[in-house]
Rosetta silent file (secondary structure, phi, psi, omega in degrees, C-alpha in Angstrom):
SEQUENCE: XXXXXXXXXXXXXXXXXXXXXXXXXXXXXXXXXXXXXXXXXXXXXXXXXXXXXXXXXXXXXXXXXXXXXXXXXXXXXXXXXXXXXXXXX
SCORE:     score description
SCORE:     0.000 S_00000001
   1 L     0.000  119.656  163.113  -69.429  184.775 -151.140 S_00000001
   2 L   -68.264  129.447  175.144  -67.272  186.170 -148.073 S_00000001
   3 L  -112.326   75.153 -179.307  -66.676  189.710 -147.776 S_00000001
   4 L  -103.474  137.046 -151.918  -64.023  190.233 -145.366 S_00000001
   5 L   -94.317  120.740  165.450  -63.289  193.509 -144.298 S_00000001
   6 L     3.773 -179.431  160.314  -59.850  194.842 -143.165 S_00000001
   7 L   -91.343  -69.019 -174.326  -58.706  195.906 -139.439 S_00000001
   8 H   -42.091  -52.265 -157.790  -58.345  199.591 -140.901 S_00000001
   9 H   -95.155    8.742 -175.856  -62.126  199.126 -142.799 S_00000001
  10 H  -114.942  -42.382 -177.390  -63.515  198.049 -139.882 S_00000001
  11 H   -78.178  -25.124  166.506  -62.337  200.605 -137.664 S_00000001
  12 L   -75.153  -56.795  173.456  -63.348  203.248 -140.239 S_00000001
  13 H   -61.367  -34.791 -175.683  -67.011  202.043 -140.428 S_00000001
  14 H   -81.525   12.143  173.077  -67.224  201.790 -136.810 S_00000001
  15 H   -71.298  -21.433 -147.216  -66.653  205.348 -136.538 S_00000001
  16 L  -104.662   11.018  177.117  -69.914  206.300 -137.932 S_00000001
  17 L  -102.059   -1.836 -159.946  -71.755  204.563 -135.216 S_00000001
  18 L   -75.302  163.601 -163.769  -69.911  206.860 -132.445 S_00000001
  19 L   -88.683    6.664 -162.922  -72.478  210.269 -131.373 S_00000001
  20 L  -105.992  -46.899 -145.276  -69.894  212.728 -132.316 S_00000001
  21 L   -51.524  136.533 -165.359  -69.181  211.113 -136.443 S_00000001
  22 L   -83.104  170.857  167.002  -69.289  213.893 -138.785 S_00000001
  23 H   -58.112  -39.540 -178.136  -70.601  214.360 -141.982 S_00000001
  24 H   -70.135  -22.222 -165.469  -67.902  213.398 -143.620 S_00000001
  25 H   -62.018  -85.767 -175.912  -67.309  210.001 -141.471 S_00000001
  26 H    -8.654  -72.299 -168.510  -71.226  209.402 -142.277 S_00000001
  27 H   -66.594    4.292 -173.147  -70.599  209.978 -145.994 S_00000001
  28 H  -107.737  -30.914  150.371  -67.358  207.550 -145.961 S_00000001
  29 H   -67.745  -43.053  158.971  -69.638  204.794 -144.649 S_00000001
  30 H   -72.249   -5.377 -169.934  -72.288  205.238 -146.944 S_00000001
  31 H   -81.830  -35.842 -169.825  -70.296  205.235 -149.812 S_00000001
  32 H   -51.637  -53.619 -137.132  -68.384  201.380 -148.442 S_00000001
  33 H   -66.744  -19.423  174.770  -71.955  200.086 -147.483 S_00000001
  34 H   -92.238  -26.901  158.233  -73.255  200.831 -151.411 S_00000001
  35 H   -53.710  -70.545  171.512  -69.531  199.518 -153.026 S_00000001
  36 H   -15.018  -70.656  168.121  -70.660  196.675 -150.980 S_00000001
  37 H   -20.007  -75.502 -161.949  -74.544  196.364 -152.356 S_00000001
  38 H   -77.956   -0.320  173.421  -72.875  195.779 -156.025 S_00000001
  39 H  -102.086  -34.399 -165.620  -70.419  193.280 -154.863 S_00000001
  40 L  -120.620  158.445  174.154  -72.506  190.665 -152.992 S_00000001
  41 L   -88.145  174.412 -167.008  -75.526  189.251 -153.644 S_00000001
  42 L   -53.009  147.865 -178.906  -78.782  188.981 -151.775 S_00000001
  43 L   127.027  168.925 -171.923  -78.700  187.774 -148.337 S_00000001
  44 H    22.785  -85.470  164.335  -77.114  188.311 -144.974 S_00000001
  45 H   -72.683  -17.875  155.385  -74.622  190.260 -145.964 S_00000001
  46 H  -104.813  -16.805  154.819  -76.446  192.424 -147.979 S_00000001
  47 H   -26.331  -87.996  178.407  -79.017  192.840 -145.539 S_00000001
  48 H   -42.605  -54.285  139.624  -77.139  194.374 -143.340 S_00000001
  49 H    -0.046  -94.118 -159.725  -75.306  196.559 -145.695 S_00000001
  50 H   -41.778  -46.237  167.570  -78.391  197.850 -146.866 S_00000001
  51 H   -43.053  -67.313  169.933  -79.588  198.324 -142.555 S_00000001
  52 H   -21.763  -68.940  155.037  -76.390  199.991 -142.170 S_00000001
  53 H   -15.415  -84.129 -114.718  -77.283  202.247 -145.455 S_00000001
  54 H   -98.171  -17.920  161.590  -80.337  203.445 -144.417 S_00000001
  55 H   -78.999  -23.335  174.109  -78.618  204.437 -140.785 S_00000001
  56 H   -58.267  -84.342  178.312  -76.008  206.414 -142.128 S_00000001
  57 H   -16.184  -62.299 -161.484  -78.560  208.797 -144.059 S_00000001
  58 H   -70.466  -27.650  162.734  -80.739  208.745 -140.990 S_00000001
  59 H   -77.760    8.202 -146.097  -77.806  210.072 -138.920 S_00000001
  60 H  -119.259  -42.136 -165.050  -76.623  212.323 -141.932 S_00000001
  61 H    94.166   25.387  166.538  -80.529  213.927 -141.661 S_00000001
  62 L   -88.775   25.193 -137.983  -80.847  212.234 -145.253 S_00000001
  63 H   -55.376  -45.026 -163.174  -84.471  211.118 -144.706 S_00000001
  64 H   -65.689  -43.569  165.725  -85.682  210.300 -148.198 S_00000001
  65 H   -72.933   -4.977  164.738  -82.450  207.891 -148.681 S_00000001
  66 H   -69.023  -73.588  150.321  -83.149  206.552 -145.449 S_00000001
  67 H   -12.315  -79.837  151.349  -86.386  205.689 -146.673 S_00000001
  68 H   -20.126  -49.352 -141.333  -85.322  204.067 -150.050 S_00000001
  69 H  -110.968  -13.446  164.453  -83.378  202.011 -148.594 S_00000001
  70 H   -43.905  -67.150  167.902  -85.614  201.192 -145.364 S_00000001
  71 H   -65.076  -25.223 -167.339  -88.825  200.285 -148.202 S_00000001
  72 H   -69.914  -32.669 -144.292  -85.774  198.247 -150.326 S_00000001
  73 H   -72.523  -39.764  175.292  -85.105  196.416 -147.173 S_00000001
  74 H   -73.720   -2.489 -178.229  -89.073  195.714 -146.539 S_00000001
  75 H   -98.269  -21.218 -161.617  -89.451  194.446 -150.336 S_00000001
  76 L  -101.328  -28.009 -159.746  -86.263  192.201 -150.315 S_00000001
  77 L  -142.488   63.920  178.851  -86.387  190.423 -147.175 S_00000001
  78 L   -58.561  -31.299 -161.296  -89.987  190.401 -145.823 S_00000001
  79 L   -75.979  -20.033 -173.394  -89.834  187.332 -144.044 S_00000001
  80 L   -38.844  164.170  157.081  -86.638  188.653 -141.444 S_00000001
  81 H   -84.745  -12.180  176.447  -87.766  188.950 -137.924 S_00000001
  82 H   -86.209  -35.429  175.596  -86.558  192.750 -137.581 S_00000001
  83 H   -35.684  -67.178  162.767  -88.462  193.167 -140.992 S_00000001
  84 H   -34.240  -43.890  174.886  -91.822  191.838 -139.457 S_00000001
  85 H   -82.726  -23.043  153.496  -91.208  194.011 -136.887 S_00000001
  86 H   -12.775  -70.816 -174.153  -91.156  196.965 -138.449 S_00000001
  87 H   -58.297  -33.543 -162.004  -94.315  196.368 -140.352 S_00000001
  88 L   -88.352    2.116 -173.003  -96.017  195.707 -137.036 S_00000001
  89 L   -81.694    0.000    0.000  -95.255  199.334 -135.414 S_00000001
């Protein structure tokens, strides 16, 4: 299943990677990247999602939902290579 995202939804998420994005920015990304979670199923695309997730929180100062979603990511998709690497720090 393809998830393709807007010009405008694209442009919105990529705010929250900039060093200035606000709380609110932060919170407008996590909120796509979990409508997102419930729409597609495992793989790729929810990988990344899920990465995405666990950086908003960690820029938001969210640590424990960073975490959640950090451990989902090491339970769901052990075999990635950024997974692996993780485990190995």
């Amino acid at each position: 299943m393809a998830v393709l995202l807007t010009h405008m939804e694209m442009v919105k998420l990529a705010r929250h990677h900039t060093p200035d994005a606000g709380e609110a920015v932060l919170q407008e990304a996590a909120s796509h990247y979990q409508r997102l979670l419930k729409k597609v199923p495992p793989g790729p695309t929810a990988f990344t999602a899920r990465q995405l997730l666990a950086h908003c929180y960690l820029k938001a100062g969210r640590w424990k939902e960073a975490v959640e979603e950090l451990e989902t990511l090491v339970m769901l998709y052990p075999q990635r290579r950024e997974v692996r690497g993780w485990l190995k720090m």
